[in-house]
C-alpha positions as CSV (number, residue, x, y, z in Angstrom):
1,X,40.6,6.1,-55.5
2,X,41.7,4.9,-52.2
3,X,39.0,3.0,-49.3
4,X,39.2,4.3,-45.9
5,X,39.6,0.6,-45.1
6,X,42.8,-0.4,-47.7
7,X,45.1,1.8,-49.2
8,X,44.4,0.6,-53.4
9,X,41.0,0.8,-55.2
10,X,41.8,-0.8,-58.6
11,X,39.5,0.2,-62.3
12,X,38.1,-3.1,-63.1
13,X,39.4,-4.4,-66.3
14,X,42.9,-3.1,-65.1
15,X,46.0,-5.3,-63.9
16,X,46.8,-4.5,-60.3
17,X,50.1,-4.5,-59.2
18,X,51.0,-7.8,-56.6
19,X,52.5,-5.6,-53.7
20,X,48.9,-3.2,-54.2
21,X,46.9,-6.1,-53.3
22,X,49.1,-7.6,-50.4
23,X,48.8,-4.0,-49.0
24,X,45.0,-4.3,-49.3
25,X,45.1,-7.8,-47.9
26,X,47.2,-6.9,-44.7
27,X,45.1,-3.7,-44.2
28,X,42.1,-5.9,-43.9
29,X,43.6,-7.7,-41.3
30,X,44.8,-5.6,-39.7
31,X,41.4,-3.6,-39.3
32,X,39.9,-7.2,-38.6
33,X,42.3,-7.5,-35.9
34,X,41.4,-4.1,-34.7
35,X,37.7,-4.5,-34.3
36,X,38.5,-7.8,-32.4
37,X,40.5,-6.3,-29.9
38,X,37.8,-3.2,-29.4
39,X,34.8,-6.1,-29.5
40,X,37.2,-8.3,-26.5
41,X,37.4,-4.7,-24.5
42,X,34.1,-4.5,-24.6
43,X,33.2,-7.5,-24.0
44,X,35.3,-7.5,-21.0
45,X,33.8,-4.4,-19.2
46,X,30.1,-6.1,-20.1
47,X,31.6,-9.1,-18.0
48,X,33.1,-6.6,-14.9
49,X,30.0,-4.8,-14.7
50,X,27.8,-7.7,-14.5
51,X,30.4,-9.7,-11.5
52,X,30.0,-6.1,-10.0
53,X,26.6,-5.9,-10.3
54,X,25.8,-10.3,-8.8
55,X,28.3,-9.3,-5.9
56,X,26.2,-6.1,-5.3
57,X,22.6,-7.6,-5.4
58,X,20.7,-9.5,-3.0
59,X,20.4,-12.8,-2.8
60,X,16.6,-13.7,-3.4
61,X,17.0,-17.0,-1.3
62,X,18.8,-14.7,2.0
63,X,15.6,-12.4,2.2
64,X,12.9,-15.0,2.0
65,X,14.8,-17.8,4.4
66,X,17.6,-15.5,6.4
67,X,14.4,-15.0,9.6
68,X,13.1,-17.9,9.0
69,X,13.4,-20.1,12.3
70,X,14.0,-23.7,11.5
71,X,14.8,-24.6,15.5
72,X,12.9,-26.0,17.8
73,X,12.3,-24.4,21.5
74,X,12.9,-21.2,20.6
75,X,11.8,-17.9,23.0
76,X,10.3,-15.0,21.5
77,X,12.0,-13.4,24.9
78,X,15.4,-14.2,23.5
79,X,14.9,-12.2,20.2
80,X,16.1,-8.1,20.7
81,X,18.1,-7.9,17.6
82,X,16.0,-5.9,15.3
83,X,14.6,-7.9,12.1
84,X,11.5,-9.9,10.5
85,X,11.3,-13.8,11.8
86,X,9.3,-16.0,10.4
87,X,7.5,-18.7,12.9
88,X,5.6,-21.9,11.3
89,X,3.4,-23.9,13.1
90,X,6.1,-26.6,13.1
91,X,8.5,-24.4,15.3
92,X,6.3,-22.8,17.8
93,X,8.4,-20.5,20.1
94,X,7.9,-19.9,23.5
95,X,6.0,-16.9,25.0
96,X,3.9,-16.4,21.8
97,X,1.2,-14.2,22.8
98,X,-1.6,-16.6,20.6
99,X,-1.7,-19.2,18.1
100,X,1.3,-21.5,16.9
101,X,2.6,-19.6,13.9
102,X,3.1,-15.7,13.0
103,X,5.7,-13.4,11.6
104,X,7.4,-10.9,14.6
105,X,9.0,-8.2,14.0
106,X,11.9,-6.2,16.0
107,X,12.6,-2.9,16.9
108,X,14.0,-0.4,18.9
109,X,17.1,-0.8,20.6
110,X,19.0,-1.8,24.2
111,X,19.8,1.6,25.0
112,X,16.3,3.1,24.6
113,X,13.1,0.7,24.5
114,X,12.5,-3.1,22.5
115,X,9.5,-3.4,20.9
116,X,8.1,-6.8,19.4
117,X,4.7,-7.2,17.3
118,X,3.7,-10.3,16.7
119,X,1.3,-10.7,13.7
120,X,-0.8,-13.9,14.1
121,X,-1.1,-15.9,11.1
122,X,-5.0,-16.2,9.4
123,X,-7.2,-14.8,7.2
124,X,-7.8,-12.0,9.6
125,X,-4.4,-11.7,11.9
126,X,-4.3,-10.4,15.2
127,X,-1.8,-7.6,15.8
128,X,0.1,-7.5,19.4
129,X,3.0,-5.2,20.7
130,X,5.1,-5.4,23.5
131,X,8.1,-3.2,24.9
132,X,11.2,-4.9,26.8
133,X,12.5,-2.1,29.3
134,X,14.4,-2.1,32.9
135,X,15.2,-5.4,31.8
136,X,12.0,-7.2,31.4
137,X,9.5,-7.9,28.9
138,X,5.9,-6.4,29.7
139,X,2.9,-8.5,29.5
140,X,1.4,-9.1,25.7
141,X,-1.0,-6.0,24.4
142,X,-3.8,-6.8,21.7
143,X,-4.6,-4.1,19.0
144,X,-8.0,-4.6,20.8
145,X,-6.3,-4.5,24.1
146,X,-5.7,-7.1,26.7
147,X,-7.7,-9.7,27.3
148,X,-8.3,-13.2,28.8
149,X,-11.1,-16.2,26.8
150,X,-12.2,-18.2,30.0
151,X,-14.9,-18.4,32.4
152,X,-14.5,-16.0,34.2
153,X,-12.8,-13.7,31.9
154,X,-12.2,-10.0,30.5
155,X,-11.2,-7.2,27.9
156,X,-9.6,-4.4,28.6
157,X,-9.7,-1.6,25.5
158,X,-6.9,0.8,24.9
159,X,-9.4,3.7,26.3
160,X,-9.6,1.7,29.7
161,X,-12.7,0.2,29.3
162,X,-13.0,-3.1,31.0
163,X,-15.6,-5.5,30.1
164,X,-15.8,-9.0,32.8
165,X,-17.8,-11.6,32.7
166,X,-18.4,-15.3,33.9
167,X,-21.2,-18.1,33.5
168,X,-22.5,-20.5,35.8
169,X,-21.4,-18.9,38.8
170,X,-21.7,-19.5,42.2
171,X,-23.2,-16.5,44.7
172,X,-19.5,-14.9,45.3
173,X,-17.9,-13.2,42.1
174,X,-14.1,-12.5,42.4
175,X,-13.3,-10.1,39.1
176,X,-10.3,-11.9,36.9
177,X,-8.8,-7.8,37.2
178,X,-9.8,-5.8,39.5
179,X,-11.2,-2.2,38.5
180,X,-9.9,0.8,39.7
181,X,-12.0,3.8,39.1
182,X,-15.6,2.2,38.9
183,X,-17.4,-1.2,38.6
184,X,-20.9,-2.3,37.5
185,X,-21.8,-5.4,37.6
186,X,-24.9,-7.5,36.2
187,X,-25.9,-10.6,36.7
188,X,-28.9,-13.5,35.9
189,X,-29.9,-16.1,38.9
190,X,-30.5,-19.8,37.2
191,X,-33.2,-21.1,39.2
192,X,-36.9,-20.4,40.1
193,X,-39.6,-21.7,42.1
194,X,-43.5,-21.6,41.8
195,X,-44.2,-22.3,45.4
196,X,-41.8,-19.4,47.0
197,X,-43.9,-16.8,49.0
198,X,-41.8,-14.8,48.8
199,X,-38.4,-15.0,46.3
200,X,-35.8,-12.0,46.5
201,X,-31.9,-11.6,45.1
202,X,-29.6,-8.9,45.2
203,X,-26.0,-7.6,45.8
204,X,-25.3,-7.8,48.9
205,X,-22.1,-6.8,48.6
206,X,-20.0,-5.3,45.7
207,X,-16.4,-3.7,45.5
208,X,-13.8,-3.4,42.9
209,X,-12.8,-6.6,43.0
210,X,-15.9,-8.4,42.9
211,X,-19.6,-8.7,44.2
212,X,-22.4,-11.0,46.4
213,X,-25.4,-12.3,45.2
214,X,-28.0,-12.7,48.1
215,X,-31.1,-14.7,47.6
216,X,-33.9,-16.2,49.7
217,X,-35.4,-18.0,46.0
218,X,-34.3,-21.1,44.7
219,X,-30.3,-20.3,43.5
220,X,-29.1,-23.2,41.4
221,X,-26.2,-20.5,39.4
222,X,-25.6,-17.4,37.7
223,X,-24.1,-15.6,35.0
224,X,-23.1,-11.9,35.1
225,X,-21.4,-9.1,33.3
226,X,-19.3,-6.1,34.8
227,X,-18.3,-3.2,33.2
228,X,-16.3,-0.6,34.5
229,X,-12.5,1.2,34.2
């Protein structure tokens, strides 16, 4: 009975004929040496694919440091090429709309409108956006709107609310914006005076760009509030 492998199959207890077994042997190898070459294609193709597939994927340490600036006096004005980059506290850039570090992000393009947003780094980061167009950057815009921390100093929302205010004033207010459409202003006098017969304070004047305090009491200071849009 013949093997699909070798050519003889011999009855045990039989004498097999010497040309019968070196037929056997060489079929052996030469199915040995089959399988070897079939297992090296394969083996081949595994190694192709694999180069094919390194070359095609990305490179883990290009997309955490390839926007990550590592220069000193940089401008966030210079940066119109859209992308992620990465700012740490040790390479503040220029023009950064708050804080020392953040991540900004670019869009847009030159033939229509930039737009930056700069995300401030913290627990609870501030969001601004700003659009580069007719060839200049416009001011800085908080999610919240803009706004100035100072004495004086001001919000403005998105809806055009403006809230103003200032501490330890002297009798002329001059608003850090002026309003446009209307303007309320309030205000507390610092100072009073048992023996006054008389003690009055009031606007005595009041515009869009700021208000008088009149008073015939004692006036040491004041603080005051406007709101308006």
């Amino acid at each position: 009975m013949t093997n699909s492998m070798i050519p003889y199959s011999f009855i045990p207890g039989t004498k097999a004929k010497a040309s019968e077994v070196n037929a056997n042997f060489i079929a052996i190898a030469n199915k040995i040496d089959a399988n070897k070459s079939a297992c090296d294609e394969n083996i081949n193709d595994i190694n192709e694919q694999l180069e094919q597939f390194d070359s095609a994927k990305a490179d883990k340490t290009e997309l955490i440091n390839e926007h990550t600036v590592t220069e000193y006096d940089t401008d966030l004005n210079d940066y119109k090429t859209k992308g992620t980059y990465i700012f740490s506290s040790s390479y503040t850039p220029e023009n950064i709309p708050k804080g020392a570090s953040g991540i900004l992000i670019v869009t847009g393009d030159k033939d229509s409108v930039i737009k930056q947003v700069w995300y401030c780094d913290g627990e609870n980061p501030e969001i601004f956006t700003r659009n580069f167009s007719n060839s200049e950057w416009e001011s800085w815009s908080s999610a919240v709107g803009t706004y100035l921390l100072g004495n004086p100093g001001y919000i403005k929302l998105p809806n055009g609310l403006i809230i103003q205010w200032g501490g330890q004033c002297g009798s002329v207010v001059t608003y850090p914006i002026a309003f446009s459409g209307l303007a309320c202003p309030l205000f507390s006098k610092n100072g009073w005076s048992g023996t006054a017969t008389r003690s009055d304070t009031g606007l005595s004047i009041q515009s869009m760009t700021g208000f008088d305090i009149g008073s015939t009491g004692t006036f040491y200071n004041m603080n005051w509030i406007a709101y308006g849009f």
